[in-house]
Biopython code that builds the backbone (N, CA, C, O; Angstrom):
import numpy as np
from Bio.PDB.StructureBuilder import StructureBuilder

atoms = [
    (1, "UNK", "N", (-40.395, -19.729, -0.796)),
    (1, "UNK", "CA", (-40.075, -20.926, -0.042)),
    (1, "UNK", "C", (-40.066, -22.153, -0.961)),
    (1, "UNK", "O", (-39.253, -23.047, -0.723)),
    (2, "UNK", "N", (-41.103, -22.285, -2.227)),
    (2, "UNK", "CA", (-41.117, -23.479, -2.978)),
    (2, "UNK", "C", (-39.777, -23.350, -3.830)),
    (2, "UNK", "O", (-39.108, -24.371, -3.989)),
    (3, "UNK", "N", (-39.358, -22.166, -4.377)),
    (3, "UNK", "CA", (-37.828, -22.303, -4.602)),
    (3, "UNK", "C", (-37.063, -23.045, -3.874)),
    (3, "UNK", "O", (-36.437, -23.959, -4.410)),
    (4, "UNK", "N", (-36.978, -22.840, -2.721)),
    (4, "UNK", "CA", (-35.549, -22.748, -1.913)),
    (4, "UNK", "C", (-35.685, -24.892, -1.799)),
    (4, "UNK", "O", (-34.877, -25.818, -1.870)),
    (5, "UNK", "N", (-36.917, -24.781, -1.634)),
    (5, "UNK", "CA", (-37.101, -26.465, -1.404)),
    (5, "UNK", "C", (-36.836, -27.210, -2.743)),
    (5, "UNK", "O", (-36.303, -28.314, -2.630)),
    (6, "UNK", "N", (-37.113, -26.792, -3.928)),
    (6, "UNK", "CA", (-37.037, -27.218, -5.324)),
    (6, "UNK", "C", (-35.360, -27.014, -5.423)),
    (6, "UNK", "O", (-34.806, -27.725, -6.262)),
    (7, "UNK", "N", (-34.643, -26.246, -4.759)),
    (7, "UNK", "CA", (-33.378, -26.097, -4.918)),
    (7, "UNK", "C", (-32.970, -27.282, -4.297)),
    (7, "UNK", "O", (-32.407, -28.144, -4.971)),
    (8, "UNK", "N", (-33.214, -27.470, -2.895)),
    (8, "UNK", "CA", (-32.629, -28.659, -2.181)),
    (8, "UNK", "C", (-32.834, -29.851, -2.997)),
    (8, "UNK", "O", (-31.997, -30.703, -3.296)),
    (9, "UNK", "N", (-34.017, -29.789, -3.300)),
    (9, "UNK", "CA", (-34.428, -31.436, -4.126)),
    (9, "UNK", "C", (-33.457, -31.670, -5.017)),
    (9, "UNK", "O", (-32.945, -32.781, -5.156)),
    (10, "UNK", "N", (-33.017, -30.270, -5.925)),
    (10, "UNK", "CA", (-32.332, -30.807, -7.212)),
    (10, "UNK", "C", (-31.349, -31.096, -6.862)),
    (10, "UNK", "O", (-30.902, -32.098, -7.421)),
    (11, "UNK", "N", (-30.578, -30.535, -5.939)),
    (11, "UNK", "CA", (-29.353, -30.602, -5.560)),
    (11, "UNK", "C", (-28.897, -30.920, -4.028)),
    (11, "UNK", "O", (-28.040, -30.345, -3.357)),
    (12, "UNK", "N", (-29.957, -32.300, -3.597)),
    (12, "UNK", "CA", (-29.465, -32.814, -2.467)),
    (12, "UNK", "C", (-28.480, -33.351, -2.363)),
    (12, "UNK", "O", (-28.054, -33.563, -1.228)),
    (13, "UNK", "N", (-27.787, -33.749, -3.438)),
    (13, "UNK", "CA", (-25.865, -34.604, -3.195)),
    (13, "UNK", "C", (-25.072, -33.445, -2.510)),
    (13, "UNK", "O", (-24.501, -33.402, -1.420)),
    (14, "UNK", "N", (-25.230, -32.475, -3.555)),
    (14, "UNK", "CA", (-24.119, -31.361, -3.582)),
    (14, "UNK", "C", (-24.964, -30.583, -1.902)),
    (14, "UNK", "O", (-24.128, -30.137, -1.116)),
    (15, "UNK", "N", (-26.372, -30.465, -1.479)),
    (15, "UNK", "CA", (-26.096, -29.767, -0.511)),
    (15, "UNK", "C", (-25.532, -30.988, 1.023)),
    (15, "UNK", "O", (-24.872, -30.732, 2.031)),
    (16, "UNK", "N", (-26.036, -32.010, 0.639)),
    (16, "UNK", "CA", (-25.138, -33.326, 1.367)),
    (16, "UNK", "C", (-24.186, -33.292, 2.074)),
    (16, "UNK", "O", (-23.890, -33.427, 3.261)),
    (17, "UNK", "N", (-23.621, -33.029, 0.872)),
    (17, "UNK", "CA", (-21.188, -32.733, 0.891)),
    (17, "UNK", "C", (-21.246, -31.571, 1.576)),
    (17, "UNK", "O", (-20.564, -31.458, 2.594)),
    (18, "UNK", "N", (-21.989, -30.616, 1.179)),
    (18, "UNK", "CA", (-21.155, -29.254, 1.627)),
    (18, "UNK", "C", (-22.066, -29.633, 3.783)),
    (18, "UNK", "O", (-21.508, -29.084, 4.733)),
    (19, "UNK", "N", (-22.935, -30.257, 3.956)),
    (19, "UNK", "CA", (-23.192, -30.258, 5.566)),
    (19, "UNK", "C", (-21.978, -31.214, 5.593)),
    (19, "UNK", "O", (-20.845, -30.739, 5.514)),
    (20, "UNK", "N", (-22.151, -32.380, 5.688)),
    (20, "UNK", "CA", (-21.115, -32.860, 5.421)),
    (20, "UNK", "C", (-19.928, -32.369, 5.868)),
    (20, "UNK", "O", (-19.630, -32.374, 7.063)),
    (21, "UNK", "N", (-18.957, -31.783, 4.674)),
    (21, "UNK", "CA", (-17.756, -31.181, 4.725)),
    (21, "UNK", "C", (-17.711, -30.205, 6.053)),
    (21, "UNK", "O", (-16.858, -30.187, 6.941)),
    (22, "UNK", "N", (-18.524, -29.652, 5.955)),
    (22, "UNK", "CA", (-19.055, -28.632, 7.833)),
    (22, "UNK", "C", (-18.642, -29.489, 8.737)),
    (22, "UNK", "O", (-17.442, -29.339, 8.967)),
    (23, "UNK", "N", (-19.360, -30.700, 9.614)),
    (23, "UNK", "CA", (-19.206, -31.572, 10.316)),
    (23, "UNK", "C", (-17.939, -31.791, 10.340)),
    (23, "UNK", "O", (-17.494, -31.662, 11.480)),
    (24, "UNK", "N", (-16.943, -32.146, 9.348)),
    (24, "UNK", "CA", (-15.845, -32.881, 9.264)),
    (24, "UNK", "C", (-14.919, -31.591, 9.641)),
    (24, "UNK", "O", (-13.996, -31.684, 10.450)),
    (25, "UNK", "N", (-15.188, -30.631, 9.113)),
    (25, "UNK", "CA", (-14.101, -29.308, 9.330)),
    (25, "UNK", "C", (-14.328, -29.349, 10.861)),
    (25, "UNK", "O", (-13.457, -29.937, 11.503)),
    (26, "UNK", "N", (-15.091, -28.956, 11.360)),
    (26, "UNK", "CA", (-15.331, -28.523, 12.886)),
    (26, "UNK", "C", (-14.704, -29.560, 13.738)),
    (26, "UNK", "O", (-14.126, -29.199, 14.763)),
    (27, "UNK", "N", (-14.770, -31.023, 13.363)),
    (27, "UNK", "CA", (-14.018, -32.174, 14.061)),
    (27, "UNK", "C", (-12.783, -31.923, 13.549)),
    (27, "UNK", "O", (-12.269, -31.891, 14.667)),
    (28, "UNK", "N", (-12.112, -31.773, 13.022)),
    (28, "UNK", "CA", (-10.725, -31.754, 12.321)),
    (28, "UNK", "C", (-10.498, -30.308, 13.093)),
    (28, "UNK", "O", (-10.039, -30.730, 14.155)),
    (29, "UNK", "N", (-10.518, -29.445, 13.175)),
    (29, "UNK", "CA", (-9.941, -28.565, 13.979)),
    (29, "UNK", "C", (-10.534, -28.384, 14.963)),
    (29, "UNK", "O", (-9.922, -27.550, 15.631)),
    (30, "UNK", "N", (-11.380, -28.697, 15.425)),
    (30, "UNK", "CA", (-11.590, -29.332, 17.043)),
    (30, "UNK", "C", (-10.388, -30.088, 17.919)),
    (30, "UNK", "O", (-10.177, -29.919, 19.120)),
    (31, "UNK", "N", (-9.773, -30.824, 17.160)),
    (31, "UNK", "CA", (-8.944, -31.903, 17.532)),
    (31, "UNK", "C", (-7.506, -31.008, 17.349)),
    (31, "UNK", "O", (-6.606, -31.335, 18.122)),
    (32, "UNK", "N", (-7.298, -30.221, 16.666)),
    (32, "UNK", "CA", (-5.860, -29.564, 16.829)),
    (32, "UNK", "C", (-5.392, -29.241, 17.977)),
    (32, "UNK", "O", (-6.226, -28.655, 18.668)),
    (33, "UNK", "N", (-3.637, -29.499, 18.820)),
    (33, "UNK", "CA", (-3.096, -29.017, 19.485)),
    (33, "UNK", "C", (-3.388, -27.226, 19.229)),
    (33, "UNK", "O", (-3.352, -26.562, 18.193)),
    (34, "UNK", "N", (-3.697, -26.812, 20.742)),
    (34, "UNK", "CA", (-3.203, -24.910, 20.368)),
    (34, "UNK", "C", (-2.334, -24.746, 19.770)),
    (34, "UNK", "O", (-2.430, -24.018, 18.781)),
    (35, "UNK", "N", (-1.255, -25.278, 20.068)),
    (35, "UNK", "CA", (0.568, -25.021, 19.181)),
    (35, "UNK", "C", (-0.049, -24.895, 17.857)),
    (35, "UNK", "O", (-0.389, -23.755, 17.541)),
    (36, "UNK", "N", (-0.227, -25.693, 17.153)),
    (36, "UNK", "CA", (-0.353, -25.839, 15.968)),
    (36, "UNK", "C", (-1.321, -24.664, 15.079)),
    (36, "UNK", "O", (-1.128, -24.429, 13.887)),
    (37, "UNK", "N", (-2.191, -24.116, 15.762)),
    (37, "UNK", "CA", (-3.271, -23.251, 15.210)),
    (37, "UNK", "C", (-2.741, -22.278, 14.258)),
    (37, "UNK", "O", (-3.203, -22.176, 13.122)),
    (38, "UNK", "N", (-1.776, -21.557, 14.700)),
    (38, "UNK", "CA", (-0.914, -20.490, 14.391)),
    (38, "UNK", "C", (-0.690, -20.980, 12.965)),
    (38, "UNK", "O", (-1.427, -20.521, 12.092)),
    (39, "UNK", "N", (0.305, -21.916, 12.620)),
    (39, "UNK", "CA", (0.998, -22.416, 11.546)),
    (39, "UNK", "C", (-0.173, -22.824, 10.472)),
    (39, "UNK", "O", (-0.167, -22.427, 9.306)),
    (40, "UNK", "N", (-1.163, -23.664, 11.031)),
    (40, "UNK", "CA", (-2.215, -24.002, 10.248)),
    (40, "UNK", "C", (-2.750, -22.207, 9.747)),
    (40, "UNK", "O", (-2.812, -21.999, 8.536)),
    (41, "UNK", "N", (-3.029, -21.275, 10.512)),
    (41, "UNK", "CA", (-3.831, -20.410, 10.044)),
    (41, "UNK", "C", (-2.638, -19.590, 8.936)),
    (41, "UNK", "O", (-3.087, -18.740, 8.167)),
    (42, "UNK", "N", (-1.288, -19.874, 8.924)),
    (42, "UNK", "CA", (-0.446, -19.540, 8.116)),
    (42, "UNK", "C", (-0.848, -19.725, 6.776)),
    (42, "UNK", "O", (-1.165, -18.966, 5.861)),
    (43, "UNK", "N", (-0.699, -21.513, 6.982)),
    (43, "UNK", "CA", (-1.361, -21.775, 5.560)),
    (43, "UNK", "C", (-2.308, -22.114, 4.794)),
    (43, "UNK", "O", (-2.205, -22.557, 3.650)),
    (44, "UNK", "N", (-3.854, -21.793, 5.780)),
    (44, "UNK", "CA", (-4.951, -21.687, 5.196)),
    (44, "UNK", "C", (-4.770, -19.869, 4.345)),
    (44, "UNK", "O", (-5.737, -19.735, 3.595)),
    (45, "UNK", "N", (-4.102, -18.945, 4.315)),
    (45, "UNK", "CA", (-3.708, -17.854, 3.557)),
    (45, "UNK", "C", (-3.846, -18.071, 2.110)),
    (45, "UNK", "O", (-4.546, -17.418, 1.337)),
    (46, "UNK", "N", (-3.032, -19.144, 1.827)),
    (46, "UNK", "CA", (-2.690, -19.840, 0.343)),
    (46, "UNK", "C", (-4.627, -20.094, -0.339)),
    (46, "UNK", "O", (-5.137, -19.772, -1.412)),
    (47, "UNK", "N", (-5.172, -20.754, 0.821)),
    (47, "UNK", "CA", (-6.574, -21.484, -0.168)),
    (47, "UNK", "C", (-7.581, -20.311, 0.432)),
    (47, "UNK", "O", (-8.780, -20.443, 0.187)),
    (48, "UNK", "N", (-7.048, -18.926, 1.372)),
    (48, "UNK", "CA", (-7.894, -18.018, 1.037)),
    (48, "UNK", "C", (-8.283, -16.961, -0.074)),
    (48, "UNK", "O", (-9.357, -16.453, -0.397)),
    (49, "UNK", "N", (-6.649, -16.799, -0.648)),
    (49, "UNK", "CA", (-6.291, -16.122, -1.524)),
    (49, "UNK", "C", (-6.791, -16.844, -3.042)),
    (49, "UNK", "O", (-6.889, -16.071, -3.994)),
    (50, "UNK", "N", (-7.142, -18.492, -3.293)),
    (50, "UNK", "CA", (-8.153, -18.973, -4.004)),
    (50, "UNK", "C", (-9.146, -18.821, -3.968)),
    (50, "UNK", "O", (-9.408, -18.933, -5.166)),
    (51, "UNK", "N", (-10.396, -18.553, -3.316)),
    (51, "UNK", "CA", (-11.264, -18.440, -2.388)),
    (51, "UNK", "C", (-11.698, -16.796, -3.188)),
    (51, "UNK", "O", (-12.740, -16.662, -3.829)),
    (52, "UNK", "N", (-10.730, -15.714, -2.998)),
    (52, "UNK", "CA", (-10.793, -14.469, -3.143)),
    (52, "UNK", "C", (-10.878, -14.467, -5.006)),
    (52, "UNK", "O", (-11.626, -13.804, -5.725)),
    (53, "UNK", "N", (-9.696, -15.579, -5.433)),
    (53, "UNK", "CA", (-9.761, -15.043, -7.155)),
    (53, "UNK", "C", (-11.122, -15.705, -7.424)),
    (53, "UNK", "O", (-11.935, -15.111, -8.132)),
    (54, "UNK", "N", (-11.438, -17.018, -6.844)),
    (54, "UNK", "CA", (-12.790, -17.418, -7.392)),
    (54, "UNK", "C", (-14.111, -16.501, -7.252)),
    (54, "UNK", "O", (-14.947, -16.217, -8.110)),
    (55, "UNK", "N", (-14.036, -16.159, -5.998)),
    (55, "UNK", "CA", (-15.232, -14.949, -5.735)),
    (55, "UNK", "C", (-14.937, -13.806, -6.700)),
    (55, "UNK", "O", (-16.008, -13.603, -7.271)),
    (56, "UNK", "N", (-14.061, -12.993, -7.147)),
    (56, "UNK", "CA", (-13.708, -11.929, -8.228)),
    (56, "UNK", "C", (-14.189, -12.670, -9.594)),
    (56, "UNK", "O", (-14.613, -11.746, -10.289)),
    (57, "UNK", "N", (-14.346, -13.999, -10.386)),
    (57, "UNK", "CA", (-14.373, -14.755, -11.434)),
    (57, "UNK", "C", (-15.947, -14.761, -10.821)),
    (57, "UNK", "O", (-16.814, -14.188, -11.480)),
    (58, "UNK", "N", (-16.230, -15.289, -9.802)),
    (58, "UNK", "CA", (-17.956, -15.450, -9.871)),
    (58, "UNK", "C", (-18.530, -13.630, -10.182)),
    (58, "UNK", "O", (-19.262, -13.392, -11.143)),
    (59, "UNK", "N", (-18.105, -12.609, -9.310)),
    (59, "UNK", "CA", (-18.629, -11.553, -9.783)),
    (59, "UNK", "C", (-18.325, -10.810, -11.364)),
    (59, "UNK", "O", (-19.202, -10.178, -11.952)),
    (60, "UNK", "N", (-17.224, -10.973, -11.798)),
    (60, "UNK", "CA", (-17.599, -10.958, -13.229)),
    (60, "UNK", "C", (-18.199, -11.505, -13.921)),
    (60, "UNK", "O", (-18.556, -11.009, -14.990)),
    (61, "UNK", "N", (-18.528, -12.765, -13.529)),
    (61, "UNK", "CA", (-19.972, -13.533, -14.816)),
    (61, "UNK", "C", (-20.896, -13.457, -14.113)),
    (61, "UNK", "O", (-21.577, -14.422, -14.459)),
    (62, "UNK", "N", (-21.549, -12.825, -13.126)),
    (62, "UNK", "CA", (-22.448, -12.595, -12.332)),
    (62, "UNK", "C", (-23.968, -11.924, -13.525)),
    (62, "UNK", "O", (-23.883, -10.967, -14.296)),
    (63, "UNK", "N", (-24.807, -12.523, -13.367)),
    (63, "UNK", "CA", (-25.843, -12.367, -14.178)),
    (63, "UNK", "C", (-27.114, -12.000, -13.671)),
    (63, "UNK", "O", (-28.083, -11.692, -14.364)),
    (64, "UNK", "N", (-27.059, -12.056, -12.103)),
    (64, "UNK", "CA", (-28.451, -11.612, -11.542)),
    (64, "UNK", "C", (-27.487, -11.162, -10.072)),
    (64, "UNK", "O", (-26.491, -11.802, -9.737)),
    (65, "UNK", "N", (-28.140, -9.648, -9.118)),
    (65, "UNK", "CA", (-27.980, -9.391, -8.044)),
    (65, "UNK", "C", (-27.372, -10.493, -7.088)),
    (65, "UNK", "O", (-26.298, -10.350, -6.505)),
    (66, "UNK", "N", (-28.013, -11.380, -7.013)),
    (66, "UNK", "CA", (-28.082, -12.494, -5.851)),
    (66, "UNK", "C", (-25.892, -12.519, -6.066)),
    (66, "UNK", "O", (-25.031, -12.023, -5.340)),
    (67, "UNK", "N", (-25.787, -13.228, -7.206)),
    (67, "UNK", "CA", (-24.231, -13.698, -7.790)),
    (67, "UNK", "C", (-23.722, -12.595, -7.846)),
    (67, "UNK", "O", (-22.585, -12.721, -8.299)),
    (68, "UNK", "N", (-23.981, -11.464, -7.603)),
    (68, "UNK", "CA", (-23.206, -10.172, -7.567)),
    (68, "UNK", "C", (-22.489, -10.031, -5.464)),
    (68, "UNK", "O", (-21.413, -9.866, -4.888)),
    (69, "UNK", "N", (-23.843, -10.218, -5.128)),
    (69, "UNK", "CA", (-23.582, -9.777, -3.427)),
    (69, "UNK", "C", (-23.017, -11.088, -2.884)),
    (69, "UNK", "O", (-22.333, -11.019, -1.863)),
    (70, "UNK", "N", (-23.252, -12.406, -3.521)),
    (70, "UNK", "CA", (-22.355, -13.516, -2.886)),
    (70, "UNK", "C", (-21.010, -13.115, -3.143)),
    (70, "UNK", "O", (-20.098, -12.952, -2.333)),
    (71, "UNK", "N", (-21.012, -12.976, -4.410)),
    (71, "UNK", "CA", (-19.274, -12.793, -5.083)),
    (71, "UNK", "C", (-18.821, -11.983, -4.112)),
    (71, "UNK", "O", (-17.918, -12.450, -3.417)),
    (72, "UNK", "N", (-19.417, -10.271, -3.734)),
    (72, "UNK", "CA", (-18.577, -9.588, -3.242)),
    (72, "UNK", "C", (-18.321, -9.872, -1.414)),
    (72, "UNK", "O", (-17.321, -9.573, -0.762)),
    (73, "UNK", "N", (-19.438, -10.457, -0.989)),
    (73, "UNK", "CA", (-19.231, -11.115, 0.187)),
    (73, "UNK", "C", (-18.156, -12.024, 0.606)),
    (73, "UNK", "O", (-17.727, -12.087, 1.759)),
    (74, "UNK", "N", (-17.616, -12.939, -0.690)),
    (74, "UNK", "CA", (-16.704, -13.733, -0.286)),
    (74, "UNK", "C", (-15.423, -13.136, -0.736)),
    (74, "UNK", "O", (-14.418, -13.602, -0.200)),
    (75, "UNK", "N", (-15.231, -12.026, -1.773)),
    (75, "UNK", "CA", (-14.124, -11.102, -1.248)),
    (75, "UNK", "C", (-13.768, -10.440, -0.233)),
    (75, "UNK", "O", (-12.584, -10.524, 0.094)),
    (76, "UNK", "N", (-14.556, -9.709, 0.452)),
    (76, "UNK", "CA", (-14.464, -9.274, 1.391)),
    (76, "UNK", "C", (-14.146, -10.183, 2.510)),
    (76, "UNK", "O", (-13.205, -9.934, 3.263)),
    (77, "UNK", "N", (-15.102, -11.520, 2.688)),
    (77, "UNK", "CA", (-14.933, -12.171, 4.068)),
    (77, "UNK", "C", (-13.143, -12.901, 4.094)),
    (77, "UNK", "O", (-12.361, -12.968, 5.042)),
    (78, "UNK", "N", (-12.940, -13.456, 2.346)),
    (78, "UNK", "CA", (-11.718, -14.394, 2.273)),
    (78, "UNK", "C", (-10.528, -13.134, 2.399)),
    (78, "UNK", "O", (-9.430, -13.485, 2.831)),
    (79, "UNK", "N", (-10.724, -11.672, 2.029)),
    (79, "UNK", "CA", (-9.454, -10.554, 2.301)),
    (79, "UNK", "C", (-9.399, -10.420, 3.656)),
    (79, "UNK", "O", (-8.331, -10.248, 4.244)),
    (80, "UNK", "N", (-10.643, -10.495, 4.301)),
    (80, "UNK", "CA", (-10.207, -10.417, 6.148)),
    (80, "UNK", "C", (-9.700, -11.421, 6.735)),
    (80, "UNK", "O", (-9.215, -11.265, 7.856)),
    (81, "UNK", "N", (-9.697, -12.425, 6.240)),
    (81, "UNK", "CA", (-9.416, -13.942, 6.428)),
    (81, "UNK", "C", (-7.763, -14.048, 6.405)),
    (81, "UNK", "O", (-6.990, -14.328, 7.321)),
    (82, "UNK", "N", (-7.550, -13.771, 5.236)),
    (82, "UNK", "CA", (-6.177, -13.610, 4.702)),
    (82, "UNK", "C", (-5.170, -12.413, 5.573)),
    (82, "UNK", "O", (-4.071, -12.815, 5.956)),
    (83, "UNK", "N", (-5.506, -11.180, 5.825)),
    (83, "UNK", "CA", (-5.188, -10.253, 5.959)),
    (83, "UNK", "C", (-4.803, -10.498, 7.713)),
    (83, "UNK", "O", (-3.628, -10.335, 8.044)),
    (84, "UNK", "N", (-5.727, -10.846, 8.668)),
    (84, "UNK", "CA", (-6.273, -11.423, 9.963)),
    (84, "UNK", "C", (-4.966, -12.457, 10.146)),
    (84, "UNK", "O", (-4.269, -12.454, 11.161)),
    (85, "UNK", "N", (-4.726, -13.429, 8.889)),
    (85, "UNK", "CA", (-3.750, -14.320, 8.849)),
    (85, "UNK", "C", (-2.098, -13.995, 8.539)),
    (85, "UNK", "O", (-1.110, -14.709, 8.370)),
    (86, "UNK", "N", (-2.266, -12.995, 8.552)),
    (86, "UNK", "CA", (-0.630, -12.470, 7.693)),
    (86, "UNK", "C", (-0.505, -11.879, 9.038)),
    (86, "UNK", "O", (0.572, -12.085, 9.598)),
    (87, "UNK", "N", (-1.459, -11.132, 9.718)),
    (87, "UNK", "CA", (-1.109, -10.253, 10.842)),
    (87, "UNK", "C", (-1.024, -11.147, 12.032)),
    (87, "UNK", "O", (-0.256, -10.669, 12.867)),
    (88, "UNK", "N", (-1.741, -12.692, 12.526)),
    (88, "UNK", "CA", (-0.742, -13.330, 13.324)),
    (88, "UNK", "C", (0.116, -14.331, 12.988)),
    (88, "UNK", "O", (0.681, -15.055, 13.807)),
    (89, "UNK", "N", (0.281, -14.419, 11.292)),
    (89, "UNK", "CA", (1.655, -14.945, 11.681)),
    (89, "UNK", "C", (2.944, -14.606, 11.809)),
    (89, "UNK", "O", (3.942, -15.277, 12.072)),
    (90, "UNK", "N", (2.688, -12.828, 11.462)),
    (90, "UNK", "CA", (3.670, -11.969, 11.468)),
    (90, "UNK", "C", (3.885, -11.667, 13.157)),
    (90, "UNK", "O", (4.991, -11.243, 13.490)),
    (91, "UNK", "N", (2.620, -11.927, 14.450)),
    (91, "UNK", "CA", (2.960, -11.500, 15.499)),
    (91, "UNK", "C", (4.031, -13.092, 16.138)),
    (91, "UNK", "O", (4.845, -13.081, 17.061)),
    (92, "UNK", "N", (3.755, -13.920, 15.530)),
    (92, "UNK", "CA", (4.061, -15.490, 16.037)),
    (92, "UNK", "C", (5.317, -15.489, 15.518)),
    (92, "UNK", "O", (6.055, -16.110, 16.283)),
    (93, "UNK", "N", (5.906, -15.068, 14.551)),
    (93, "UNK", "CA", (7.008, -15.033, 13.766)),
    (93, "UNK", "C", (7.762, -13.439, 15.286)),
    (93, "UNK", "O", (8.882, -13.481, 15.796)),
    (94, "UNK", "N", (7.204, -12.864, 15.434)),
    (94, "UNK", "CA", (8.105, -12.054, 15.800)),
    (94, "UNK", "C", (8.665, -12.232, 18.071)),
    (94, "UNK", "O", (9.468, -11.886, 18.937)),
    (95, "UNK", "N", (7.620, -12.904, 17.820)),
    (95, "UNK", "CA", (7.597, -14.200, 19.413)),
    (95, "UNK", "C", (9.128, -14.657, 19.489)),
    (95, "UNK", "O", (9.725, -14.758, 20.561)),
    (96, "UNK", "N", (9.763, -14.949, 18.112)),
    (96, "UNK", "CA", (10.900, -15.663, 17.829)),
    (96, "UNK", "C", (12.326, -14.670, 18.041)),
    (96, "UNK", "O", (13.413, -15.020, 18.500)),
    (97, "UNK", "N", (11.828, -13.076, 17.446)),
    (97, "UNK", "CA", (12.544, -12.650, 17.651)),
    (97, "UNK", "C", (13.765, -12.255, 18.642)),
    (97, "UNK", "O", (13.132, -12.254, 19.698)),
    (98, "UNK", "N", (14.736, -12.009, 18.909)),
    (98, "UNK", "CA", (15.378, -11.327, 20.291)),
    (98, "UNK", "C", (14.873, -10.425, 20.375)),
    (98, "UNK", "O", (14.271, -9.781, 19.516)),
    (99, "UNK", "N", (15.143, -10.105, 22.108)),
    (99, "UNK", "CA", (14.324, -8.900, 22.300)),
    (99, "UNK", "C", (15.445, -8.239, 22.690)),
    (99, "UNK", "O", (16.362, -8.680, 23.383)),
    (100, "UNK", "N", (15.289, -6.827, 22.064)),
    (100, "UNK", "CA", (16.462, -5.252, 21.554)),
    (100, "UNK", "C", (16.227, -4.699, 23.143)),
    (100, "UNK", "O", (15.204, -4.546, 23.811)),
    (101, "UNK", "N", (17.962, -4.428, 23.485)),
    (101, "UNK", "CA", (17.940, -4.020, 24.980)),
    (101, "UNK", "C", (17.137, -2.765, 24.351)),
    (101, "UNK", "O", (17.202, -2.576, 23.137)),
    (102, "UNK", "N", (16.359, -1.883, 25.208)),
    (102, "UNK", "CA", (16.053, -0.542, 25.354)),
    (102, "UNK", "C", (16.703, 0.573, 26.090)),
    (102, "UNK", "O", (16.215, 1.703, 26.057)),
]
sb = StructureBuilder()
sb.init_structure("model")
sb.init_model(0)
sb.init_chain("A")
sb.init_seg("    ")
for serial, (resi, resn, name, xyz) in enumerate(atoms, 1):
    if name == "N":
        sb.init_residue(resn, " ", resi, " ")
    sb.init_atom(name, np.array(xyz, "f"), 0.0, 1.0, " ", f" {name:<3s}", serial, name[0])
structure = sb.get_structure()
Protein backbone atom coordinates (compact mmCIF):
# COMPACT_ATOMS: atom_id res chain seq x y z
CA UNK A 1 0.00 0.00 0.00
CA UNK A 2 3.02 2.52 0.84
CA UNK A 3 4.02 1.89 -2.82
CA UNK A 4 0.94 2.52 -4.48
CA UNK A 5 0.66 5.96 -2.34
CA UNK A 6 4.48 6.90 -3.01
CA UNK A 7 3.41 6.28 -6.66
CA UNK A 8 0.53 8.78 -6.51
CA UNK A 9 2.72 11.37 -4.72
CA UNK A 10 5.36 11.19 -7.41
CA UNK A 11 3.19 11.32 -10.04
CA UNK A 12 0.12 13.34 -9.04
CA UNK A 13 0.12 15.65 -12.42
CA UNK A 14 0.24 12.70 -14.65
CA UNK A 15 -2.37 10.70 -12.40
CA UNK A 16 -4.47 14.26 -12.47
CA UNK A 17 -4.73 14.24 -16.49
CA UNK A 18 -5.39 10.77 -16.89
CA UNK A 19 -8.89 11.29 -14.04
CA UNK A 20 -9.20 14.16 -15.71
CA UNK A 21 -9.11 12.99 -19.34
CA UNK A 22 -11.86 10.14 -17.88
CA UNK A 23 -14.34 12.91 -16.85
CA UNK A 24 -13.97 14.72 -20.12
CA UNK A 25 -14.28 11.42 -22.32
CA UNK A 26 -17.52 10.30 -20.59
CA UNK A 27 -19.00 14.04 -21.12
CA UNK A 28 -17.91 14.16 -24.70
CA UNK A 29 -19.61 11.04 -25.62
CA UNK A 30 -22.33 11.42 -23.35
CA UNK A 31 -23.36 14.30 -25.46
CA UNK A 32 -23.20 12.45 -28.92
CA UNK A 33 -26.32 12.16 -31.20
CA UNK A 34 -27.08 8.04 -31.53
CA UNK A 35 -26.63 8.73 -35.40
CA UNK A 36 -23.31 9.57 -34.97
CA UNK A 37 -21.96 6.64 -32.65
CA UNK A 38 -21.54 4.27 -35.49
CA UNK A 39 -19.15 6.58 -37.59
CA UNK A 40 -17.31 7.77 -34.48
CA UNK A 41 -16.72 4.00 -33.46
CA UNK A 42 -15.45 3.70 -37.24
CA UNK A 43 -12.82 5.91 -36.49
CA UNK A 44 -11.78 5.35 -33.08
CA UNK A 45 -10.32 1.81 -35.14
CA UNK A 46 -7.40 4.07 -36.44
CA UNK A 47 -6.20 5.18 -32.52
CA UNK A 48 -7.06 1.51 -31.51
CA UNK A 49 -4.81 -0.02 -33.82
CA UNK A 50 -2.09 2.67 -32.05
CA UNK A 51 -3.07 1.63 -28.80
CA UNK A 52 -2.33 -2.20 -29.97
CA UNK A 53 1.40 -1.29 -31.63
CA UNK A 54 2.15 0.65 -28.39
CA UNK A 55 1.04 -2.21 -26.06
CA UNK A 56 3.26 -4.86 -28.44
CA UNK A 57 6.47 -2.01 -27.97
CA UNK A 58 5.60 -1.89 -24.10
CA UNK A 59 5.72 -5.84 -24.00
CA UNK A 60 8.93 -6.12 -25.72
CA UNK A 61 10.88 -3.82 -23.33
CA UNK A 62 8.93 -5.21 -20.60
CA UNK A 63 11.38 -5.82 -17.67
CA UNK A 64 9.30 -7.05 -14.76
CA UNK A 65 5.83 -9.35 -14.90
CA UNK A 66 3.63 -6.40 -13.95
CA UNK A 67 4.78 -4.59 -17.87
CA UNK A 68 4.44 -7.94 -19.34
CA UNK A 69 0.46 -8.59 -18.27
CA UNK A 70 -0.39 -4.75 -18.82
CA UNK A 71 1.21 -4.93 -22.33
CA UNK A 72 -0.66 -8.09 -23.13
CA UNK A 73 -3.94 -6.84 -21.64
CA UNK A 74 -4.01 -3.88 -23.81
CA UNK A 75 -3.49 -6.08 -26.88
CA UNK A 76 -5.98 -8.06 -26.32
CA UNK A 77 -8.58 -5.39 -24.96
CA UNK A 78 -7.48 -2.66 -28.09
CA UNK A 79 -7.85 -6.15 -30.84
CA UNK A 80 -11.48 -6.57 -29.43
CA UNK A 81 -11.98 -2.99 -29.63
CA UNK A 82 -10.89 -2.79 -33.15
CA UNK A 83 -12.24 -6.03 -34.36
CA UNK A 84 -15.99 -5.22 -32.41
CA UNK A 85 -15.43 -1.95 -34.64
CA UNK A 86 -14.85 -3.30 -38.16
CA UNK A 87 -17.80 -5.71 -37.43
CA UNK A 88 -20.37 -2.73 -36.89
CA UNK A 89 -19.25 -0.73 -39.29
CA UNK A 90 -19.35 -3.38 -41.72
CA UNK A 91 -23.17 -4.14 -40.36
CA UNK A 92 -23.99 -0.06 -40.75
CA UNK A 93 -22.31 0.00 -44.10
CA UNK A 94 -24.44 -2.89 -45.22
CA UNK A 95 -27.94 -1.02 -43.76
CA UNK A 96 -27.04 0.96 -47.05
CA UNK A 97 -27.11 -1.78 -49.11
CA UNK A 98 -30.21 -2.83 -51.58
CA UNK A 99 -31.93 -5.47 -50.53
CA UNK A 100 -31.52 -8.75 -53.28
CA UNK A 101 -35.14 -9.93 -54.26
CA UNK A 102 -35.07 -13.65 -52.86
Amino acid sequence: MEAILEFFFTYREAVFIVILSIFLGVEVIANVPAVLHTPLMSGANAIHGVVIIGAIIVMGHADNVLALILGFLAVVLGTLNVVGGFVVTDRMLDMFNKKRNK
